[in-house]
N, C-alpha and C positions, 0 to 999 in steps of 0.2 A: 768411688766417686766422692768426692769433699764435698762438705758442707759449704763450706768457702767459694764463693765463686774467684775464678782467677786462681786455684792453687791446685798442688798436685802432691799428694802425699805431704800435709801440713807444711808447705815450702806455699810464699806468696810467688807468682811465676814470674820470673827474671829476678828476681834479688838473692833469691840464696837464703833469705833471713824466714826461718821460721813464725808461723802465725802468732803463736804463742809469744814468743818473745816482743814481736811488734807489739800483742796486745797488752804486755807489760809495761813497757816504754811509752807508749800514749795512757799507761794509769797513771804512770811517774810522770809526766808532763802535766795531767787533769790534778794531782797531787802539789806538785810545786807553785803551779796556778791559784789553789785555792790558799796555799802557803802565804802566798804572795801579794793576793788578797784581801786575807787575814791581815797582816801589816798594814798594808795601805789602810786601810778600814783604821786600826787602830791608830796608824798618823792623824789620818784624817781626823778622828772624833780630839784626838789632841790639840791641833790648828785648832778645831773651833773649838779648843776653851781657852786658849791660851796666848793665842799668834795676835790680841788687838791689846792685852796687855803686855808681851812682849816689846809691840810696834810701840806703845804710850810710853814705856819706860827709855827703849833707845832714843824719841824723840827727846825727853826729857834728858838724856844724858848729853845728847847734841847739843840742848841750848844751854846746860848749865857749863859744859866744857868750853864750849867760845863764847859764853857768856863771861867766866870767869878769865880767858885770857884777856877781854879788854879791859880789866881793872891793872893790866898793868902792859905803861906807854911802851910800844913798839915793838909788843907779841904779839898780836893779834893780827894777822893779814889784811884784813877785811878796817882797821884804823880808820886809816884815809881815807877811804871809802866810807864808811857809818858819820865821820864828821864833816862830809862834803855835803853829803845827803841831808844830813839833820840842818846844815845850816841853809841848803837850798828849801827845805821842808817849813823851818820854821822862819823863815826870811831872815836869815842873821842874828833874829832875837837869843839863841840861846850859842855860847858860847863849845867849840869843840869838846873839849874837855869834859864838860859840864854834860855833853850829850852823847858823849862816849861812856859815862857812867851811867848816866839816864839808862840805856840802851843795853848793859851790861848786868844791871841791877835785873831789869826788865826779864831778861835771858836768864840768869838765873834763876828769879822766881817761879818762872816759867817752869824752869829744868825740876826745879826742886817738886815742884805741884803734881806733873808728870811721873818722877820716877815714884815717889809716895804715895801717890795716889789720892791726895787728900786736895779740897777746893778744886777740880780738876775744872768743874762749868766755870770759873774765876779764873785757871789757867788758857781756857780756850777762848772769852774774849779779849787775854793781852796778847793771844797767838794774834788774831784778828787783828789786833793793833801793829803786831809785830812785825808780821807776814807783810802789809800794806808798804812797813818802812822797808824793809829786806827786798822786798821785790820794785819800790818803786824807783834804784836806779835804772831798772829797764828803761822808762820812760822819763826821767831827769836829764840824768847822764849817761844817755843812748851812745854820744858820740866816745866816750871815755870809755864805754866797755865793749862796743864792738871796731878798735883803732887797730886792730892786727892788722896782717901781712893780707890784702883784698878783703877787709872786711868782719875778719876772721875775729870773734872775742878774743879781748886779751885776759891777762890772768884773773885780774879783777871782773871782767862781763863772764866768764866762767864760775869763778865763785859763788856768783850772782846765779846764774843758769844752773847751779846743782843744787839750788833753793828749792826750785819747782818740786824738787819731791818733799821737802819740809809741807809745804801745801797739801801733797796728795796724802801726804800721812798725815797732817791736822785735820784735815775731814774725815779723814776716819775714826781717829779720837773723839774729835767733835761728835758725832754721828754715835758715839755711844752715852754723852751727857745724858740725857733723855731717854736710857732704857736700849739703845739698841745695840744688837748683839748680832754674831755670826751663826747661821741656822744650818742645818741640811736638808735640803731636801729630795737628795736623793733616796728610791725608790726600794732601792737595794736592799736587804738585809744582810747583815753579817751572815762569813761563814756562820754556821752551827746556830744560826738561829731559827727559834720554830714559828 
């Protein structure tokens, strides 16, 4: 008689596959498991040291790269667009040119403050200022960026639209001015810890 219920001379019944061997193959499964979760564990503690200054640096590379394309006339996509804006913005007082540099200058400080990590609380209220002009042809010139095919953004209300995450990533920036940081609080211990 086996110890095993369900077997009959070390064979589990109907498979053929001896106990012994199953019971190897579910260590090696419980084995590659904790393997597996040894990793994640150690990505994990990496993300939080590292993924909010990762995020601060590519933000800051974003603005100082099309920051720096608008210092020179008709590279930069987004041109006619930053001098429609600025002149509906500032009621015509300020000249295209003049606030295509404004807004250029702006974007690269920005970039620069960001990837160096130096003045960053000084870089997140020109985000503040930034963010407002970048995002307010939503509501300027509504009819200019959503003129597609039913309604559809055109290239320029696209542009505009992949802003939004400039946003979600300067609060996250923002949000560590003042000390904060990415925690764990999971419950877990690492493999091998006691």
């Amino acid at each position: 008689m086996s110890a095993y219920p369900n077997t009959t001379d070390g064979y589990i019944a109907g498979t053929g596959r001896p106990v012994r061997a199953r019971q190897l193959a579910a260590r090696g499964v419980r084995a590659t498991n904790e393997r597996l979760h040894a990793v994640e564990a150690h990505m994990h503690t990496w993300l939080i040291a590292h993924s909010i200054a990762v995020l601060r640096v590519s933000l800051g590379a974003v603005f100082l790269v099309f920051g720096v394309l608008k210092f020179f006339p008709g590279v930069s996509p987004a041109q006619n667009l930053v001098e429609s804006t600025t002149e509906v913005l500032m009621l015509g007082l300020v000249p295209g040119g003049v606030a295509l540099v404004m807004v250029a200058t702006t974007e690269c400080v920005i970039g620069l403050c960001l990837i160096t990590g130096r003045a960053v609380r000084g870089a997140v209220y020109l985000l503040i200022v930034q963010l407002i002009g970048i995002l307010s042809p939503l509501v300027l010139l509504t009819h200019r960026l959503f003129d597609g095919p039913h309604g559809a953004p055109t290239l320029e209300g696209q542009y505009v639209l992949k802003d939004l995450i400039l946003v979600g990533a300067a609060l996250v920036v923002a949000a560590t001015v003042r000390g904060g940081r990415l925690t764990s609080t999971s419950q877990e211990q690492p493999a091998g810890a006691v």
